[in-house]
C-alpha positions in Angstrom: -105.8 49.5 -58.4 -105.3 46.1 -60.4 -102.2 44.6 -58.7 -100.9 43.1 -61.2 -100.3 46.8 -62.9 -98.5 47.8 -59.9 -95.9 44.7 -59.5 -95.1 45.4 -63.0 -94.5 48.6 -63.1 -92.4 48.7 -60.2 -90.6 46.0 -61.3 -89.6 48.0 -64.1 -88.6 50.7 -62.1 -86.7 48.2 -60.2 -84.6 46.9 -63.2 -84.3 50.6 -64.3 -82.3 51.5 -61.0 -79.9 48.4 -61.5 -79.4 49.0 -64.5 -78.3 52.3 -64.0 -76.4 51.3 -61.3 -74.1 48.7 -63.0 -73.8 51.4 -65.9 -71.9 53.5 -63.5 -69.5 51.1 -62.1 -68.8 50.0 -65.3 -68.0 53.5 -66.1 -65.8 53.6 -63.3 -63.9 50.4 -63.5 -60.6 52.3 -64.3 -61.3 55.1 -61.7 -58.5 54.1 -58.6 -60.1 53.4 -55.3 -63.6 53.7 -57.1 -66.5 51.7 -54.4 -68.9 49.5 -56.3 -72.3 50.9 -56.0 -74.5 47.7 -55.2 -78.6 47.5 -54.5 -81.1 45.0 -53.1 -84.7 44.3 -53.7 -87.4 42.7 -52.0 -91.1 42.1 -52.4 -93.7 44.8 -50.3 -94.9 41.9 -48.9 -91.8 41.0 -47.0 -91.2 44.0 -46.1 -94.5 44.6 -44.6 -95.3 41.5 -42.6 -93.1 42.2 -39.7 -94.7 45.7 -39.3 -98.1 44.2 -39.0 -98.1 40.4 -37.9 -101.6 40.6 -37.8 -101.9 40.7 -41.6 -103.3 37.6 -43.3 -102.7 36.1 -46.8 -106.1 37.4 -48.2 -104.9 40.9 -46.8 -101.3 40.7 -47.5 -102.0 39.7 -51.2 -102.4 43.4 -52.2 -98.7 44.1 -50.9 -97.7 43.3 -53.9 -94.2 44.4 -56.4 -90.6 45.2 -55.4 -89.1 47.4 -53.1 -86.0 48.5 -53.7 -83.1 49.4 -50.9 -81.3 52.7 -51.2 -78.2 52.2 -53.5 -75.3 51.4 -51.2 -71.4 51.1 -51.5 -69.3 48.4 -51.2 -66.2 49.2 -49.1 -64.7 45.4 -49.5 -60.0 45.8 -50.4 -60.1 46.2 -55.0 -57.1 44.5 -55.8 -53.9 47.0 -56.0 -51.7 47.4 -58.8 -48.0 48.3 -59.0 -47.5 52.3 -61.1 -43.5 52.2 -59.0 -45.1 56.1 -59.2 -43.5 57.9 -56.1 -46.8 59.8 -55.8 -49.3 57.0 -55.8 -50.2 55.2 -52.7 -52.8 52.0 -52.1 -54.1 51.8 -48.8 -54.4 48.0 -47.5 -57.0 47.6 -45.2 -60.1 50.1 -43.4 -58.9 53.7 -44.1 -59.7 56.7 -46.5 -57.2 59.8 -47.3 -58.1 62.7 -45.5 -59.0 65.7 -48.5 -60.6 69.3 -47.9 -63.3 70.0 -49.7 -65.2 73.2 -50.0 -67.7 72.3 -47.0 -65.2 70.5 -44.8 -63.3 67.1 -45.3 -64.2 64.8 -47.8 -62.6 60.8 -47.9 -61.1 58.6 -50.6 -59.4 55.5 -51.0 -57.7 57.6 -54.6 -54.2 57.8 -53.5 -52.8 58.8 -57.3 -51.6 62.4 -55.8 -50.4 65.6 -58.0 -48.0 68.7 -56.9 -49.7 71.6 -57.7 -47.5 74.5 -59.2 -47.5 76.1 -55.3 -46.0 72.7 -54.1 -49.6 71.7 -52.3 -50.0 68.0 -53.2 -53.5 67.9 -54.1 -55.8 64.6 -55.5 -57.0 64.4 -59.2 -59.6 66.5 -58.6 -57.3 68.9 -57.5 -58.0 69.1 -53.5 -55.8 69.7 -51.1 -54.1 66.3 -49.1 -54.6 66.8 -45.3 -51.5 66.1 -42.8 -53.2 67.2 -39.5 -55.7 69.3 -40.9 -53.5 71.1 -43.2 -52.4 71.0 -46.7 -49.5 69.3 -47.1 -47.3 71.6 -48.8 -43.7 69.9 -50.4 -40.9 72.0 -48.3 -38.0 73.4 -50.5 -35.9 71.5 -52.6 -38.4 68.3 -52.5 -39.0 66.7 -55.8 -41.6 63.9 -56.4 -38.6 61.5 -57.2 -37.1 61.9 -53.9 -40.1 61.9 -51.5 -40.9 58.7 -49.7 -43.7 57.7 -48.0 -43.8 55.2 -45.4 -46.0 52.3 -44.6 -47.7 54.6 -41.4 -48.1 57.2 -43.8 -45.1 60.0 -42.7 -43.8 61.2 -45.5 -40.0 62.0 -46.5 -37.5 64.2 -48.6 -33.8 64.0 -48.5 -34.4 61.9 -45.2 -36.5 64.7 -43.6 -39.7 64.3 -42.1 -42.2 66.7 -43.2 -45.6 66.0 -43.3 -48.0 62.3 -42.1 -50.7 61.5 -44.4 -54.2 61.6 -42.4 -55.6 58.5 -42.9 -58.6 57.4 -41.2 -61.9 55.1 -40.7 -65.2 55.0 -39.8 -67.3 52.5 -37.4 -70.0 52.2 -39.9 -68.8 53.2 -43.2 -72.3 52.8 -44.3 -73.0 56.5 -43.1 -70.9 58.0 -45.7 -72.4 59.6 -49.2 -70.9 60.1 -52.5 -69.3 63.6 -53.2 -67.7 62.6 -56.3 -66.4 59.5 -58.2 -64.2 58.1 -55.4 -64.6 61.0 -53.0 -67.2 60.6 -49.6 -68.4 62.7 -47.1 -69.2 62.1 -43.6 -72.2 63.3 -41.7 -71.4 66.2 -39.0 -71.9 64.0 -36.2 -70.1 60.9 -37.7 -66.5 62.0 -36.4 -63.5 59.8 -38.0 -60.9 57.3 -36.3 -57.5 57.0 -37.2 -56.8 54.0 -38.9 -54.6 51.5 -38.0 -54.5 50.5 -42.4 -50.7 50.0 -44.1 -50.1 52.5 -47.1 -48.0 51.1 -50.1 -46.2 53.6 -52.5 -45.7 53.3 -55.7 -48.8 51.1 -55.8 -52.9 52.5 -56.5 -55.7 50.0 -55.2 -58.1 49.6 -59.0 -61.9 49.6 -58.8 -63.4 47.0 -56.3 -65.6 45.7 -59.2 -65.8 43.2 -62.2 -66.8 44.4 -65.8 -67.9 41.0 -66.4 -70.1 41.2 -63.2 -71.3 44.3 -64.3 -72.0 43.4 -67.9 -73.8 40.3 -66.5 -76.2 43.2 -64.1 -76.7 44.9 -67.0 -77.9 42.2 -69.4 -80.2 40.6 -66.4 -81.4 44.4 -65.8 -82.6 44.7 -69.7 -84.0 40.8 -69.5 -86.3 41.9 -66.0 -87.2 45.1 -67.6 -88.5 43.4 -70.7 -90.4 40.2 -68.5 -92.0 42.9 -66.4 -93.0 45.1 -69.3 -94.6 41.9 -71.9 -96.4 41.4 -68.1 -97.8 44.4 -68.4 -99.1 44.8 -71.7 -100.7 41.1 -71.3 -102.8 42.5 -68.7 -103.5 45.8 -69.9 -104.8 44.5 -73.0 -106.4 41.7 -70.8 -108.4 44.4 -68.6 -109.4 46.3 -71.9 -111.0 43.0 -73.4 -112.9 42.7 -70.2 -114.4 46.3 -70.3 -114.8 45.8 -73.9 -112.6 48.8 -75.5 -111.4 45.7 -77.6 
């Protein structure tokens, strides 16, 4: 295989992914508590040597073309912004809400919450907030003007106690995968920790990304794609020449 073919193409593929990967966080830049996908790359080479420090340059020459790291999510605090809803609530610091899903829990830092019409406060996409394990059902005569939530995450009506947000973290967040837009799911034998994180009503924590940063990945993204594929057709119609099809 003529190397030069194969660092192009995958450098293509490459700018592809990121491109694709800045097109959803755009997408997403209004989405509360919505984790910026991000992605590294590296050369085969570099990758390589370490395995096999025997290799030497005339060897290591064909490790050529990018490698590109599984797309990961940045858990870094998005900056929160005041709704004075009673119902939305910004976590500051480590932590996800507690939600069940229909396999088991699932996490999110998307504290905009909604009373269903059976009084189970639920998240946008309509599952069930978790106080202990359980739903957290309003009790009678609790409206969404009068609840309050406090800074631990117990929640009040009329100055009664009646349910305590579960809200947790993980060692290594890095374990979790997407189960939605802002929802995550942890492996079986990741189990969660409570967290120690302050909750803030009345306030929603935005998109922990940039759309000028993402507008700037996506230009970069077409600009690599379009290097990598003049590249290519240079030494495709370089190789042809030399067989003589041209």
């Amino acid at each position: 295989m003529i190397s030069g073919l194969y660092s192009a193409a995958t450098s293509m593929d490459a700018a592809v992914q990121r491109h694709e990967m800045a097109a959803e966080n755009l997408a997403n830049i209004q989405m509360p508590g919505f984790r910026r996908r991000v992605m590294s790359q590296s050369t085969f080479d570099t990758v390589m040597s370490p395995l096999d420090p025997q290799r030497s340059g005339a060897s290591s020459s064909r490790l050529l073309g990018t490698a590109s790291s599984p797309v990961r999510f940045d858990f870094s605090q998005g900056a929160l912004e005041e709704t004075k809803r009673p119902l939305d609530v910004a976590i500051t610091g480590d932590g996800f809400f507690t939600v069940e899903g229909s396999e088991g829990p699932l996490y999110t830092r998307n504290g905009s919450f909604h009373v269903a019409p059976d009084g189970t406060l639920t998240t946008i996409d309509n599952l069930p907030v978790l106080s202990g394990g359980r739903p957290i059902v309003l009790p009678d005569g609790a409206t969404t003007e009068n609840i309050e939530i406090a800074r631990d995450g117990r929640m009040y009506s009329n100055d009664q106690e009646f349910a305590q947000l579960d809200v947790v973290q993980f060692t290594d967040p890095d374990v979790l995968t997407a189960a939605g837009a802002t929802l995550f799911a942890a492996p079986p034998e990741t189990l969660p920790q409570p967290s120690a994180a302050e909750l803030q009503q009345g306030r929603l924590e935005r998109a922990n990304t940039s759309s000028i940063d993402e507008m700037i990945n996506i230009i970069a993204g077409m600009r690599n794609y379009e290097a990598s594929q003049k590249a290519l057709n240079t030494i495709a119609e370089s190789v042809q020449r030399r067989i003589g099809l041209r």
